[in-house]
C-alpha positions, 0 to 999 in steps of 0.5 A: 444564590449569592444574596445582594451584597456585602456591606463593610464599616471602614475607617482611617486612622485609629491612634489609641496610643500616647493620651488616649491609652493614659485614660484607659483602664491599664495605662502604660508608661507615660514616658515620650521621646518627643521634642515638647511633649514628655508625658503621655498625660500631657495630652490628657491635660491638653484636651480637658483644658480645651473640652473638659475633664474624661473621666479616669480610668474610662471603660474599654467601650468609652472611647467608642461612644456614639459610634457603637450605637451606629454600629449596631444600628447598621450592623455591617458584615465587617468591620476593618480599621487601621491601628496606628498604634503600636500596642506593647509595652516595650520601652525601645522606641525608635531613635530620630523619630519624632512620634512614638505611639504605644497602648499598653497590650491590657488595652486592646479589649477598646479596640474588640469592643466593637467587634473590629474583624481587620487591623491593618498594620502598614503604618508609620506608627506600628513599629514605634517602640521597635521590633520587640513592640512590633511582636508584642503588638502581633502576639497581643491582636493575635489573642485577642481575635482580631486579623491581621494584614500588613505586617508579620515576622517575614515579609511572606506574613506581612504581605499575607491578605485576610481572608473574612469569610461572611455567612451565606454571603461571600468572602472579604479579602484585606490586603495592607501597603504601606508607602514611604509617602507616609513617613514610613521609614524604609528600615521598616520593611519586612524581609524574608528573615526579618519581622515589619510591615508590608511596604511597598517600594513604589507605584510602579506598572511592575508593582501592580503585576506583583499585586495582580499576581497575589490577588489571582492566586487568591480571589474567587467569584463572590469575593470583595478584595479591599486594598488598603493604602497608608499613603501620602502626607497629613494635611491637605486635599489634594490627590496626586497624580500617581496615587489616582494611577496606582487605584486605577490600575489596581481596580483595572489589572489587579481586581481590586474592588475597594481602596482604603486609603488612610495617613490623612488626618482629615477626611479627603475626596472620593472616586467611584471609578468603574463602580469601584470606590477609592476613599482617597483619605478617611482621616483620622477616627481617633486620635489624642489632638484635642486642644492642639492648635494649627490646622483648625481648617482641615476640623481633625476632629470630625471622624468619618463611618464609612458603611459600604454596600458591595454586590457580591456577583459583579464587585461594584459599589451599590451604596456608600453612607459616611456617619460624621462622629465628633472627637471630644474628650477622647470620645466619638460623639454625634455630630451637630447639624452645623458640623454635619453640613461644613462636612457635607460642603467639604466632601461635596467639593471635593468628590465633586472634582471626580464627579461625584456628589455629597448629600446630606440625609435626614439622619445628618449622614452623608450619602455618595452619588455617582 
């Protein structure tokens, strides 16, 4: 007998690249190709104008902080998170793009240090430093343990799902999609000899067939199958048509059980639609922004723990609890009670616009209702 459910720690953008890796304990080559900024550590000397100075070199756990005491309190099945970063150290970065992220491949031990089990690579930032730092980027995850979906040296490989068996429980199935939405550029898609990332060409009734076709090949009873989607612009609430279509149709035709939707750089609404949850946007959970002044309204700086609790026997959602963490001196720390209820309202608002409600508990985390 399958025991209840399965539970999942999800999280948006994981950007461990520019000035975070500067502050690490291998900093890679500072050198940018960016219109303003030149150095790497130009963002390090941004954020300690803004909240004061980080300690140099940090250790590998640093960056998680607080984070890792709610990991462990919570202890989840598995841990999935997008990497946005390339990790290599290849100096080809890519020409005409404005951002180019890279931490050093001496680095990845940040990203074990929580036990992370996914990094889902269909982003625009994977390739940052070319198709050399895409394979160093692949080699360097693959020996450090951590599974890879959305991107490969084929497209076979790219579009290939994780497969996490969980003890006694069942299996997690993470596919990764990129969109162009998302400031992927097109060049960057996997072909059948060519390495890249998973990108799918758009929303289409016919795109859906495909996915369907991959994820009955693979599902079985007992199985959570997690799309996770790197589209649509940085800022913003609003959800477009098209994207609420494609989750729909995803979870009606393809047995999708989870969208993981991440490229937002603040936390966005979410949907349970026939019990099944569609995080539109988790928003950013690190990133190397501190200081940085323009979107103060959206408060980038607040990064979302979403803990999900899955029923292995029918697939839907039985609970959802977000933990607000707060990015200060390249560190997630707790957050105060004024943030915490300023997240609440915001996410009430929104999920509230598909019928959904933001509470928030004793612990100043956020619980779903539908």
């Amino acid at each position: 007998m399958l025991p209840e459910y399965i539970s999942l720690f999800l999280c948006g953008d994981v950007m461990t690249g520019r000035g975070i890796d500067q502050v690490l304990p291998h900093p890679g080559n500072p050198r940018l190709y960016e219109p303003y900024v030149k150095d790497a550590r130009g963002y390090v000397d941004i954020a300690e104008d803004a909240n004061g100075s980080i300690p140099q070199p940090v250790d590998f756990r640093y960056i998680w902080g607080d984070a890792l005491g709610v990991l462990k309190n919570i202890a989840p099945d598995v841990r999935i998170v997008n990497l946005e970063t390339s990790v290599t150290s290849s100096n080809e970065y890519w020409p005409g793009k404005g951002i180019h992220y890279r931490m050093h491949p001496n680095n990845i031990p940040c990203i074990a240090a929580a036990g992370i089990d996914c990094c889902v690579l269909a982003n625009n930032h994977v390739l940052d430093w070319g198709y050399k730092g895409l394979e160093e980027t692949l080699a360097t995850l693959t020996n450090a343990n951590i599974r890879i979906a959305g991107a490969g040296h084929n497209s076979e490989q790219a579009a290939a799902p994780v497969i996490i068996d969980v003890a006694d429980k069942g299996r997690v199935i993470v596919f990764s999609f990129g969109m162009e939405s998302s400031g992927i550029p097109l060049e960057w898609a996997a072909k059948v000899d060519k390495s890249g990332i998973n990108l799918l060409a758009d929303l289409s009734a016919k795109t859906v067939r495909h996915i369907a076709k991959e994820i009955r090949a693979i599902k079985r009873a007992g199985d959570i199958v997690v799309a996770s989607i790197h589209w649509g612009g940085n800022w913003g609430y609003r959800i477009p048509a098209e994207h609420r279509r494609f989750a729909y149709e995803l979870i009606d035709s393809a047995g999708v059980d989870i969208i993981h939707g991440h490229s937002s750089h603040h936390a966005k609404g979410i949907e349970v639609y026939k019990d099944r949850p569609i995080i539109y946007g988790c928003g950013d959970f690190f990133n190397d922004y501190e200081g940085i002044r323009g979107y103060e309204q959206y408060r980038d700086d607040l990064a979302v723990m979403y803990f999900l609790r899955m029923d292995t026997v029918s697939g839907k959602l039985v609970g959802l609890e977000m933990v607000p963490q707060q990015i200060r001196r390249f560190r997630l720390n707790q957050v105060s009670t004024k943030d915490a209820a300023w997240l609440r309202e915001t996410l009430d608002r929104e999920c509230g616009r598909f019928g959904a409600r933001i509470e928030l508990n004793s612990e100043k985390n956020l619980v779903l209702h539908w």
